[in-house]
C-alpha positions as CSV (number, residue, x, y, z in Angstrom):
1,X,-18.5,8.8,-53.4
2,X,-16.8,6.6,-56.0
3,X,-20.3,5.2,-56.6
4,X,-21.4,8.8,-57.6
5,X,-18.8,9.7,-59.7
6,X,-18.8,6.5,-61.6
7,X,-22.6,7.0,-62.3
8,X,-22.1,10.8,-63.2
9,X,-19.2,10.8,-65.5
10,X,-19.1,6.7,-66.8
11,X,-15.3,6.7,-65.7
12,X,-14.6,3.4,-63.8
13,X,-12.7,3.9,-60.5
14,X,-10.5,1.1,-58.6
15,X,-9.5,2.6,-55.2
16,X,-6.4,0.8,-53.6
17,X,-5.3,1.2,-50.0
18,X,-1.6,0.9,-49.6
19,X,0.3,1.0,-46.2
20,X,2.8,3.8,-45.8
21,X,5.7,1.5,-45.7
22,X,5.0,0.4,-49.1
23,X,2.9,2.4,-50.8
24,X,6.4,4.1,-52.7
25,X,7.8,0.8,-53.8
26,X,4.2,0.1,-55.2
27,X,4.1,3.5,-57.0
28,X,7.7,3.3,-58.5
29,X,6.7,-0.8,-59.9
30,X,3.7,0.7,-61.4
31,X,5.6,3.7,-63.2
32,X,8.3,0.9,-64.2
33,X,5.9,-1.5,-65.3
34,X,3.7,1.5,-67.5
35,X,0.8,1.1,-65.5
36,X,0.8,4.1,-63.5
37,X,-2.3,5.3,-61.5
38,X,-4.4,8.2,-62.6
39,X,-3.7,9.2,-59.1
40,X,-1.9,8.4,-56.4
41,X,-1.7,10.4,-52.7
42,X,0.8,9.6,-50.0
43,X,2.1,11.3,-46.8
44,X,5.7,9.9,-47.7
45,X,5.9,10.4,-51.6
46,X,7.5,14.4,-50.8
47,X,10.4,13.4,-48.9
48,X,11.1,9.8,-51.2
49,X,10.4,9.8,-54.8
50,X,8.6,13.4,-56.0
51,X,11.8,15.1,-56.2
52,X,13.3,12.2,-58.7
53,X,9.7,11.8,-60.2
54,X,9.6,15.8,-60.8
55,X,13.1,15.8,-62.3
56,X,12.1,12.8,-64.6
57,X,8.7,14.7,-66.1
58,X,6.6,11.8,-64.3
59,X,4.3,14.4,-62.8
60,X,1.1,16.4,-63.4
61,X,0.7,19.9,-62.8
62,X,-3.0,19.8,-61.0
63,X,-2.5,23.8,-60.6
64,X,-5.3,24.5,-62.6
65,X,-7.8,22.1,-60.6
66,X,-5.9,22.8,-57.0
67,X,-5.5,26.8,-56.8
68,X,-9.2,27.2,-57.2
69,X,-10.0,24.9,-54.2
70,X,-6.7,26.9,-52.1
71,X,-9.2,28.4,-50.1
72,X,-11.1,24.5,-48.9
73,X,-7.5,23.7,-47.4
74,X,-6.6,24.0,-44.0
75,X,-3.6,26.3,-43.7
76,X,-0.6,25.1,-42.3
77,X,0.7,26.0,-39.0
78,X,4.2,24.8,-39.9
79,X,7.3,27.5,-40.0
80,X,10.4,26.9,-41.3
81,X,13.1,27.0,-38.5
82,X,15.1,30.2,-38.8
C-alpha cells in the first residue's frame, strides 16, 4: 500500500512500528525535538497525552477527511455505564 501511494502522489513514506509501551514517550520526543510525524495512531495516545496535546494546539482536525468515511467504521458496541 505505501508502495502505491508513493508511486501515485511522489510523497515519500517511512512507516515506524512502535510498541504500546513506548510508542507515547516516542511521540512526545518527536513533538519536543520539532520533528513530529505527519501521523501517528495509537490505542493509548486517548487516555495519555491527546488531552494535553489538544489543550496545547498540537492536533489536526481530520474531520473533513474522517466524517465522509463514518460510514467504513465499525460501530462501537461500547455504552457508557449509567
Amino acid at each position: 500500500m505505501i508502495d502505491k501511494f508513493q508511486k501515485k502522489t511522489g510523497v515519500k513514506v517511512e512507516l515506524s512500528r512502535v510498541l504500546a509501551a513506548g510508542i507515547s514517550a516516542q511521540a512526545v520526543a518527536a513533538l519536543d525535538s520539532g520533528t513530529p510525524p505527519s501521523v501517528a495512531y495509537g490505542d493509548v495516545f486517548d487516555f495519555q497525552v491527546a488531552g494535553k496535546w489538544a489543550f496545547e494546539g498540537r492536533l489536526e482536525d481530520l474531520s473533513d477527511i474522517l466524517v465522509p468515511m463514518k460510514a467504513d467504521f465499525l460501530r462501537s458496541r461500547w455504552k457508557p455505564p449509567s
